[in-house]
N, C-alpha and C positions, 0 to 999 in steps of 0.2 A: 504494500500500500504506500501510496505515495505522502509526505507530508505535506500536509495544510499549510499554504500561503499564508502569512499573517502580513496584514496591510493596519499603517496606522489610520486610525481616525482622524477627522479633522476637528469633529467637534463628540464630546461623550454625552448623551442623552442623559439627562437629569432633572429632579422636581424642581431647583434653583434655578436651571437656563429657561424649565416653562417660568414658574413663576414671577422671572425679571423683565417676561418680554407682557405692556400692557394690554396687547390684544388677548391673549390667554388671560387674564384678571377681567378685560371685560367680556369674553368668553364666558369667562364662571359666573358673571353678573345673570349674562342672558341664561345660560342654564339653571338658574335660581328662580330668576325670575315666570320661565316658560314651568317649571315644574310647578312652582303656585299657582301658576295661572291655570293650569292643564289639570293638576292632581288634586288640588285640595279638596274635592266634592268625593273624586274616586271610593274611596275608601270607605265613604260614607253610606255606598248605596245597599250593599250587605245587610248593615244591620239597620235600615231604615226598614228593607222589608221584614227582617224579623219582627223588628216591632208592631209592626205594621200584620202580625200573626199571618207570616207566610212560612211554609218549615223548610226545610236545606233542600227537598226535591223540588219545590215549587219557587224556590230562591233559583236552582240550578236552571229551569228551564228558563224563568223570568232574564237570569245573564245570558243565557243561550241566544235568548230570542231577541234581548236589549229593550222589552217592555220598559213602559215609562212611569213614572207616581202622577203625572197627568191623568188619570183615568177620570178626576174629577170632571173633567172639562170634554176630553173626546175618548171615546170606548178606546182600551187597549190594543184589539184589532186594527186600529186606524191610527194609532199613536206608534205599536210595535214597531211593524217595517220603517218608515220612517226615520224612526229614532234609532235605528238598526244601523240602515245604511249612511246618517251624517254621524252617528259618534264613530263610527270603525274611520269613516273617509278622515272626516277630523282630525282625527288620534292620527292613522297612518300618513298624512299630511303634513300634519305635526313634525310627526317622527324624522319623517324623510327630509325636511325643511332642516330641522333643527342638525341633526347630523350631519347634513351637507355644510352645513357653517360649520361644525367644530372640523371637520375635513380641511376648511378652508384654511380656517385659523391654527392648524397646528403648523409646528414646521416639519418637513421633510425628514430633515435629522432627526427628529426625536417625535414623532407622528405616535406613536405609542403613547410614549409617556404624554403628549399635552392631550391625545382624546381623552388617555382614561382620565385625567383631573376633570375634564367634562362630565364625564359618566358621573366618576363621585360624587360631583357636585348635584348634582341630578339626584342622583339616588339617596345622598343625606340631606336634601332641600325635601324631597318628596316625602322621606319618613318621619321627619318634624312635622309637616305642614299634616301630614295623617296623624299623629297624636295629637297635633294641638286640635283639629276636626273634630275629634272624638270629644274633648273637653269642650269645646263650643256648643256642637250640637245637643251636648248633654243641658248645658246649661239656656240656651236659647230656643230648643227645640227642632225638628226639623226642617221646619214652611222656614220661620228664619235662616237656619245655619244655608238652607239651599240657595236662596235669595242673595244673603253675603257672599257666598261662592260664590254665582255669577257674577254678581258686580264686583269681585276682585277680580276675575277673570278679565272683565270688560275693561279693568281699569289699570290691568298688567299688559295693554296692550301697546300704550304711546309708550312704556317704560321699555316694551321690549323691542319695539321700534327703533328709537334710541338710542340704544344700549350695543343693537344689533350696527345700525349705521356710524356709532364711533369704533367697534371695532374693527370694523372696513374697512374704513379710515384710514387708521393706527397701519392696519396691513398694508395698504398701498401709498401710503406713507405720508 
């Protein structure tokens, strides 16, 4: 067997080199900001139907199908599909959006290391914003806690607007 080439590096991938370049910092801004905006209700829908005396089969079908707690207003038949196909496009819209930017924003050299600070950021903004849900909704009720989710959602919008066009920015110099 032959021995392996060793070629030096020019630069070593590191959480210092992400976290010195400003566009990764406001990277993690919009990843903070998009998981509030996107996740804070998520978590909530589970035990809204519980309480709401649905049991875990009729919870699993209700996620299957993407039924809505609008039943008040239009039968769930006409709510279902609907709400099916904008939260999936939504969400996967979302996703595809959002990752395409931290793609953008990481560098070359060390693409590894600045997505996952993305990810993390993502993934520990999300599971705050799910227990702090749990305590609002406990204390506010649902009609509210839903209501304040959407209008954080609506109001994480110009933030992440913003937040997204200085990083840009930053990138192209």
């Amino acid at each position: 067997m032959l021995p392996v080439a060793t070629r030096k590096r020019s630069h070593l991938p590191s959480l210092r080199a992400a976290l010195a370049r400003a566009e990764v910092r406001q990277g993690m801004l919009v990843a903070a900001l998009y998981a509030v905006a996107q996740k804070t209700a998520m978590g909530m829908f589970g035990p809204f139907f519980i309480d709401a005396g649905y049991d875990l089969a009729q919870l699993g079908i209700l996620a299957g199908l993407g039924l809505s707690a609008a039943q008040l207003l239009l039968p769930a038949t006409t709510v279902a599909p609907v709400a099916m196909v904008a939260s999936a496009a939504v969400m996967a819209f979302g996703f595809v959006a959002l990752y395409g930017q931290f793609m953008r924003w990481s560098d070359p050299r060390q693409g590894g290391v600045d997505f996952t600070i993305f990810q993390c950021m993502d993934a520990a903004v999300s599971m705050v914003a799910g227990m702090l849900a749990g305590v609002i909704a406990e204390h506010v009720g649902y009609a509210a806690f839903f209501g304040m989710s959407c209008a954080l959602s609506l109001a994480m919008l110009p933030a992440i607007w913003s937040a997204t066009s200085r990083a840009t920015e930053m990138q192209h110099g």
